[in-house]
C-alpha positions in Angstrom: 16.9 25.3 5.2 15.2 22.6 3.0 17.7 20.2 1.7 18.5 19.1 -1.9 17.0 15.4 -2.5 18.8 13.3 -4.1 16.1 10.5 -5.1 13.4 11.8 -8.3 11.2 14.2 -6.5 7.5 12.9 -7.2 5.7 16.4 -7.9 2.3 17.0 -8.4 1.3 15.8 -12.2 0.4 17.9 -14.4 -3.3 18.3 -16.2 -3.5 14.6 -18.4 -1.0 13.1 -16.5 -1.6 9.9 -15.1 0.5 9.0 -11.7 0.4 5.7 -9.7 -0.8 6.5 -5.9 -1.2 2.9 -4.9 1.3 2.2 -2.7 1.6 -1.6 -4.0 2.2 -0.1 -7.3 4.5 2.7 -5.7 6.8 -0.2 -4.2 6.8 -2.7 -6.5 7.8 0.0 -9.3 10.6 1.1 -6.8 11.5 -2.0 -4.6 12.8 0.9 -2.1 10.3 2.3 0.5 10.4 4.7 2.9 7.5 6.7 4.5 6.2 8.2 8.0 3.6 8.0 10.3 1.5 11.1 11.7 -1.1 11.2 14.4 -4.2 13.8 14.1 -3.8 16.3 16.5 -6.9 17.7 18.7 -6.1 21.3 18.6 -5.2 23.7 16.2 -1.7 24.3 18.2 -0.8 21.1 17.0 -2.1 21.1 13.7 0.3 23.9 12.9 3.0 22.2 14.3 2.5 19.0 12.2 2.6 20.7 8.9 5.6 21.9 10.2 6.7 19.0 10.4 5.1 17.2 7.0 6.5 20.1 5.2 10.1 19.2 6.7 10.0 15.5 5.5 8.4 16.2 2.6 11.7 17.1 1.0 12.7 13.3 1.3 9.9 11.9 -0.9 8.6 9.4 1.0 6.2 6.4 -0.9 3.4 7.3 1.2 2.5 8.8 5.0 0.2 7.1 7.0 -2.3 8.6 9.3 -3.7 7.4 12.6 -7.3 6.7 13.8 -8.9 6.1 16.6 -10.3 3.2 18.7 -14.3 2.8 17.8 -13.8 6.0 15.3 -12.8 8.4 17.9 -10.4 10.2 15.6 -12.0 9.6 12.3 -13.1 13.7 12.0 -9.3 14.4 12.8 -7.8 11.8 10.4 -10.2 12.5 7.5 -9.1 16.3 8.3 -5.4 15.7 8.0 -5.7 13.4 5.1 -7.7 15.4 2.7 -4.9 18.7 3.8 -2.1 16.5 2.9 -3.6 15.5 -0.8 -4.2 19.0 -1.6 -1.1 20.9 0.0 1.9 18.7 -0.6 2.8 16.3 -2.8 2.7 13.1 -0.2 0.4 10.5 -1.1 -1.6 9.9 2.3 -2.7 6.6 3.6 -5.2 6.8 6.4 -5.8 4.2 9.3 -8.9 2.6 9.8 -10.2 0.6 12.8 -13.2 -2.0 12.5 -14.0 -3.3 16.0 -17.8 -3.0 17.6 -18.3 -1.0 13.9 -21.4 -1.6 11.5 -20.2 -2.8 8.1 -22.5 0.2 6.3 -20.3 2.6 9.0 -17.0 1.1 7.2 -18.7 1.0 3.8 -19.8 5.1 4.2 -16.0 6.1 5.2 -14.6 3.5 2.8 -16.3 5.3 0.1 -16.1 8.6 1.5 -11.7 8.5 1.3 -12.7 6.9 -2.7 -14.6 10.3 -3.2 -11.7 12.3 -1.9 -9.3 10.6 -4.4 -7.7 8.6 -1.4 -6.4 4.8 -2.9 -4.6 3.6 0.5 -5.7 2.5 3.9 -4.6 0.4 6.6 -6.7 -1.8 8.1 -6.6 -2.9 11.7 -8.7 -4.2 14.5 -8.0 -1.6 16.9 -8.2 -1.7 20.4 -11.8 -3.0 21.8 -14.0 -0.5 24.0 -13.6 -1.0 27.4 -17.2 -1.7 27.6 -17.0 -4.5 25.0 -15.9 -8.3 25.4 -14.1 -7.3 21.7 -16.7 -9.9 20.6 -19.0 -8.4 17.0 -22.5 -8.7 17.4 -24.3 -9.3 14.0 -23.8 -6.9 11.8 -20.1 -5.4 13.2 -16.5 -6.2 12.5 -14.9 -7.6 14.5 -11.1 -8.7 13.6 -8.4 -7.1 10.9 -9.2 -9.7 8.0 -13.4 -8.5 8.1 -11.9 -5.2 7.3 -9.5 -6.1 4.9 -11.8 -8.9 2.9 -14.4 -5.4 3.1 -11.7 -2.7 1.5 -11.0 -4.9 -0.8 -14.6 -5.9 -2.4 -15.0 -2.5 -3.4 -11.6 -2.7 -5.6 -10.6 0.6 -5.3 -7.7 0.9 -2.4 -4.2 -0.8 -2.0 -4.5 -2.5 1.5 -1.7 -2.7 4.4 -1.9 -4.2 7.8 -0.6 -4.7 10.6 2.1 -6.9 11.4 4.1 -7.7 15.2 8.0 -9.3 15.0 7.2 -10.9 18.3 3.6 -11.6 18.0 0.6 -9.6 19.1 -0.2 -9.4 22.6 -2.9 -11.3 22.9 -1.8 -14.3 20.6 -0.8 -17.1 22.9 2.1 -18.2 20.7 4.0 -17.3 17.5 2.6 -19.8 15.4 -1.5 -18.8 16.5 0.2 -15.2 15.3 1.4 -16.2 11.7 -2.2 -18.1 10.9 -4.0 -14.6 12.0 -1.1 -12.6 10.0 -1.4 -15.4 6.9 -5.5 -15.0 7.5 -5.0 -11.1 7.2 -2.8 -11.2 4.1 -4.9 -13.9 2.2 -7.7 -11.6 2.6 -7.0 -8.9 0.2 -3.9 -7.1 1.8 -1.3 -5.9 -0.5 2.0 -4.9 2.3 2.2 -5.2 6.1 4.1 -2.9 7.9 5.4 -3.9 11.6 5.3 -2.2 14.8 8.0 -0.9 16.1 11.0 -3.1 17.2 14.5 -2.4 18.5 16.3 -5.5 18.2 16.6 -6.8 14.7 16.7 -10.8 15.7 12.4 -10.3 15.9 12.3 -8.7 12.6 14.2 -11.4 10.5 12.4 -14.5 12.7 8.8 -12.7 11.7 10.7 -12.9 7.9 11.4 -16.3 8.5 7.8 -17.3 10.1 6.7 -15.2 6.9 8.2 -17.2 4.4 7.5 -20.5 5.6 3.8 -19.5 5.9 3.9 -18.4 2.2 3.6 -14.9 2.9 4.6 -13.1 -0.3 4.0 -9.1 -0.1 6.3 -6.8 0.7 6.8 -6.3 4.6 7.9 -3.0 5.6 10.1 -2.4 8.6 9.0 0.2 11.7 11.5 2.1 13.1 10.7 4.6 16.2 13.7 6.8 17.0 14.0 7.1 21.1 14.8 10.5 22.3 12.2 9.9 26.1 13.3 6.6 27.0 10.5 7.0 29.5 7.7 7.5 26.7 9.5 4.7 24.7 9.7 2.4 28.0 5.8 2.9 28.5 5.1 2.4 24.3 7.3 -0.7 24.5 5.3 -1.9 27.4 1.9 -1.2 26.4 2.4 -3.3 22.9 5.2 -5.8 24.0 8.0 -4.8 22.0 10.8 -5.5 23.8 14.2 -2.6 24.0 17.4 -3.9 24.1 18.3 -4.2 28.3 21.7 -2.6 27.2 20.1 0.5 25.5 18.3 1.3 28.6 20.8 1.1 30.9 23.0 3.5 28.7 19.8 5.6 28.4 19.0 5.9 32.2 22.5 6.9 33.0 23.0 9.5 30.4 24.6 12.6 31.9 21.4 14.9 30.4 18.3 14.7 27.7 20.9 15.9 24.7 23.2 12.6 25.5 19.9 10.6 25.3 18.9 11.9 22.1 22.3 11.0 21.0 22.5 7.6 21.7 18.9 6.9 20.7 19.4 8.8 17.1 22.7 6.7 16.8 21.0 3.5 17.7 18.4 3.8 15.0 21.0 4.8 12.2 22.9 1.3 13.4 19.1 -0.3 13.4 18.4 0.6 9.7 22.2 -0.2 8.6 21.9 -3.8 9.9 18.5 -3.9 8.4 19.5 -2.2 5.0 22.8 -5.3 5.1 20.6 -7.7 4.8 18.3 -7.0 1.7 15.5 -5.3 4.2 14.2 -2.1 1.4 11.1 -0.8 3.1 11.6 1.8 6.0 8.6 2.9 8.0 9.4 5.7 10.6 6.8 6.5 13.6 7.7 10.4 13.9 5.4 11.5 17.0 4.7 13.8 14.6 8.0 15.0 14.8 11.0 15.4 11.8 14.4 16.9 13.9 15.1 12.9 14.9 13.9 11.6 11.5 15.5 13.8 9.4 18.7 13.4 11.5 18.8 9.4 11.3 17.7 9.8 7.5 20.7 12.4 7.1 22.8 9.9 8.6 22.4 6.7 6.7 24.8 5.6 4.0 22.9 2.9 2.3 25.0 2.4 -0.6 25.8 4.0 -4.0 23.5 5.0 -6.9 19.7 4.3 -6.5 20.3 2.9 -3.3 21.4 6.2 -1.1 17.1 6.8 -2.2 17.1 7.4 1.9 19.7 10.5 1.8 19.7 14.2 1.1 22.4 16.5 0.0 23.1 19.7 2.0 21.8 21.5 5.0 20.5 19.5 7.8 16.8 20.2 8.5 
C-alpha cells in the first residue's frame, strides 16, 4: 500500500504554471532536503525493478533524485534513459551525474546541452574515476578535474550545480587540508550544494562542517546516508572509497544470528545516524538506495524529527 504523505506533495503543474526545478531554489525555498540516489540498470529486468522502486519513494516527495553515470561515459545511454523516464512518468525532479575525466569539452558541451533540451536544470559534476589506461592526466582539449566541469555547467547558465564532497577526505588527497582547497576550488567554481559520500560515524561529517566553515564554504551540504543490510557489500563500498564503519557495528554485524538480524541492526543504525544528525541543525538527507526502497522507506518510516514542518521526512499509514 502507498502511504499518506504528510509533507505538500509537489505534483505535476498544471498548463501556465510555473514550478521551480532547480534544486538550489528547491532547498533554499524549503531549508529541508531529502532525496535518493539510483543507478541505471543494464537490462530491462532491472529497469522494471527500479521503477518499482521510484514509484515506492515517490510517495515521500523527495527535492530531487540523482542518477549515476559512468567512468569515461560508459553509462551515459543508460542515465540519459532513466532520466528523461523519470521527468515524464513521475513527478521527481531528476538530477543526472556527469563525469569529465579523459572527455573533450565539445563531448560535455553536446550532453550538457542535450539534458537543457530535455528540460533537465540539475547535474552533478564529478571527476570520475580515470581509465585504467590513463595517468588521469587531460591532454589539450579534455577535462580533467571536478572544478573544469563545474566552471563548464555553469558558463552555459542553465543548471543548478552539486558536487561531490568526502567527510574524511578523498582518497587520493594526501591530507585534509589539500582536500578543503580542492572542495573550496570546486565550490568557487560555479557549484550551488555538495552532497557527501556515504559516512557512518557522524564525528567526520561535523569535522568536514567545521573544515567547511573555516574555508568559507557557504552552500548547503547535504548529508549521505547508505543503509547496511550486506555488511559484506558495505565492507567492500567502505573500502573501495575510505569511508570508515564504526569497528563496533561490524562486529555486531558479523555475529548476527541470520541476514533478518543484520537488516535489523543496520536499518536501526541509520534511523540513530539521521537522529543525531537531525539534533544538531543538519536538514539535508541524501539516501544511496541500491536502487532499492524496503530499507529506505523503513528508516524514513522510522524517524521522528520533530513536530510541524519538521516531521517533512515521515509518512502516515501503511508501511511500504
Amino acid at each position: 500500500m502507498v502511504p499518506k504523505v504528510r509533507s505538500s506533495y509537489r505534483a505535476r503543474p498544471q498548463f501556465g504554471e510555473v514550478m521551480t526545478v532547480k534544486i538550489r531554489d528547491l532547498i533554499a525555498n524549503e531549508r529541508t532536503s531529502l532525496s535518493f540516489e539510483f543507478f541505471p540498470p543494464k537490462a530491462k529486468e532491472g529497469e522494471d525493478h527500479l521503477f518499482g522502486t521510484v514509484r515506492r519513494l515517490e510517495p515521500f516527495t523527495p527535492n530531487f533524485v540523482s542518477v549515476t553515470y559512468g567512468a569515461g561515459g560508459g553509462t551515459l545511454k543508460n542515465t540519459r534513459h532513466v532520466v528523461k523516464r523519470i521527468k515524464e512518468e513521475t513527478s521527481l525532479t531528476p538530477m543526472p551525474h556527469l563525469t569529465c575525466i579523459g572527455q573533450h569539452q565539445e563531448e560535455l558541451k553536446a550532453i550538457l546541452s542535450d539534458y537543457t533540451a530535455m528540460g533537465v536544470e540539475n547535474i552533478l559534476a564529478l571527476r570520475g574515476d580515470p581509465p585504467e589506461e590513463t595517468t588521469g592526466h587531460a591532454t589539450k582539449d579534455r577535462l580533467c578535474y571536478a572544478n573544469d566541469l563545474v566552471q563548464l555547467a555553469a558558463s552555459l547558465d542553465a543548471f543548478s550545480i552539486g558536487v561531490a564532497v568526502y567527510p574524511e577526505g578523498h582518497c587520493e588527497s594526501p591530507n585534509l587540508g589539500i582536500d578543503m582547497v580542492y572542495t573550496k576550488e570546486k565550490i568557487d567554481a560555479g557549484a550551488d550544494f555538495a552532497i557527501t559520500q556515504m559516512f557512518f560515524d557522524n564525528r567526520y561529517f561535523y569535522q568536514f562542517m567545521e573544515r567547511a566553515d573555516r574555508a568559507g564554504i557557504r552552500v548547503p551540504v547535504i548529508s549521505g546516508i547508505m543503509p547496511i543490510t550486506n555488511i559484506e557489500k558495505v565492507k567492500r563500498f567502505s573500502q573501495m572509497c575510505g569511508a570508515t564503519l564504526p569497528a563496533h557495528l561490524v562486529e555486531r554485524m558479523e555475529v548476527a544470528a541470520s541476514p533478518a538480524e543484520v537488516r535489523k541492526i543496520g536499518i536501526d543504525f541509520a534511523v540513530k545516524q539521521c537522529e543525531d544528525l537531525w539534533g544538531n541543525g543538519v536538514r539535508y538527507f541524501h539516501f544511496y538506495t541500491m536502487n532499492r526502497s524496503k530499507a529506505v522507506a523503513e528508516i524514513l518510516h522510522s524517524l521522528d524529527l520533530g513536530q510541524g514542518s519538521n516531521r517533512r521526512f515521515t509518512t502516515a499509514g501503511e508501511s511500504i
